[in-house]
C-alpha positions in Angstrom: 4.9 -246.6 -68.2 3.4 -249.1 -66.0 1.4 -247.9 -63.0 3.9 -249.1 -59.7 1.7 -249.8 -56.4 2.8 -249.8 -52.5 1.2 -250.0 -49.5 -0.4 -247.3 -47.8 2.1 -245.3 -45.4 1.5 -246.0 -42.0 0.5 -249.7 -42.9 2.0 -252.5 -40.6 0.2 -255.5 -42.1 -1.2 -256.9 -38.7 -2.7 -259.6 -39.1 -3.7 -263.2 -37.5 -4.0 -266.2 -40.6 -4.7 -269.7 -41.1 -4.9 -271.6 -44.1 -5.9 -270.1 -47.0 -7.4 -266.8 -45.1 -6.0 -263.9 -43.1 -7.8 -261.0 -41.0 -6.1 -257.9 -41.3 -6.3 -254.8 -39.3 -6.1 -251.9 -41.5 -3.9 -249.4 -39.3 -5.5 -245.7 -41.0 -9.2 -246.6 -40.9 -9.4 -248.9 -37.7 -11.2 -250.8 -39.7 -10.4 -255.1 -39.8 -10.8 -257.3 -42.7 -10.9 -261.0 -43.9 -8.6 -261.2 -46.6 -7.3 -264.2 -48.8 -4.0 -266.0 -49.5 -3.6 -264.0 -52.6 -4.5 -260.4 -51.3 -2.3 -261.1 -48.6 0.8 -262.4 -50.7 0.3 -258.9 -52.3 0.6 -256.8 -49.8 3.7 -259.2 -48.4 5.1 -258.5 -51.9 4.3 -254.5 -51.4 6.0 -254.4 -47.7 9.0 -255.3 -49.6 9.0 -252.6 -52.0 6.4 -251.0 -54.7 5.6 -252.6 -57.5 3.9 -252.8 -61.1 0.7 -255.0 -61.6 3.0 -257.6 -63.8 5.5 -258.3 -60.9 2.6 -258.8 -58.9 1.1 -261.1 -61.2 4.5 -263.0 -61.5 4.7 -263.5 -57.6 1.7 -264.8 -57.0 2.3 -266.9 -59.9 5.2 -268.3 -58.3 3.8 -268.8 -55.2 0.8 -270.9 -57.3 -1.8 -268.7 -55.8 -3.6 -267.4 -58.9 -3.5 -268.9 -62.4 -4.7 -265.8 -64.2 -2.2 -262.4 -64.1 -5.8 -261.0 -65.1 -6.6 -260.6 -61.7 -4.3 -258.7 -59.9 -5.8 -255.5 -61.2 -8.9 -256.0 -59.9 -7.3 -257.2 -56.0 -5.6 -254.1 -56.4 -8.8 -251.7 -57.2 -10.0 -254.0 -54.5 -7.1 -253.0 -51.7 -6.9 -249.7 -52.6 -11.1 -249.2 -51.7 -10.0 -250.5 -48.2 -6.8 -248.2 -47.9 -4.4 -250.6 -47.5 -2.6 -249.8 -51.1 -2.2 -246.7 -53.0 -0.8 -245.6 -56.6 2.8 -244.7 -56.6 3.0 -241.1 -57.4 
């Protein structure tokens, strides 16, 4: 069974973007970060409702912000260091 993601309770996804970047306040640590297009299509995708790494990959796919599925498992290690994703339990 595939691992499903979400984003961490008590996350609001405020944020300011432009372009192709967004910065991000990250409402449990207090902590802000500069995020791109891809991380933050992710974590659009996870407001919505949890998801496995393979929808993910299809999303951003269809929103041509990646060309490789290969690397939405590493964005996700990546937003899960910062708090703003978490395993599905």
């Amino acid at each position: 069974m595939a691992t499903s993601w979400r984003l961490s309770a008590g996350q609001r996804l405020r944020r300011r973007q432009w372009d192709d970047e967004c910065v991000l306040y990250n409402d449990l640590s207090g902590d802000t970060h500069l995020i791109g297009a891809d991380a933050l299509q992710l974590l659009l995708a996870l407001q919505e409702r949890p998801a496995d790494a393979d929808a993910l990959a299809r999303a951003l796919l269809t929103a041509g912000l990646t060309e490789d599925a290969g690397e939405v498992p590493a964005l996700l290690d990546q937003l899960e260091r910062l708090a703003l994703v978490e395993v599905v339990c």
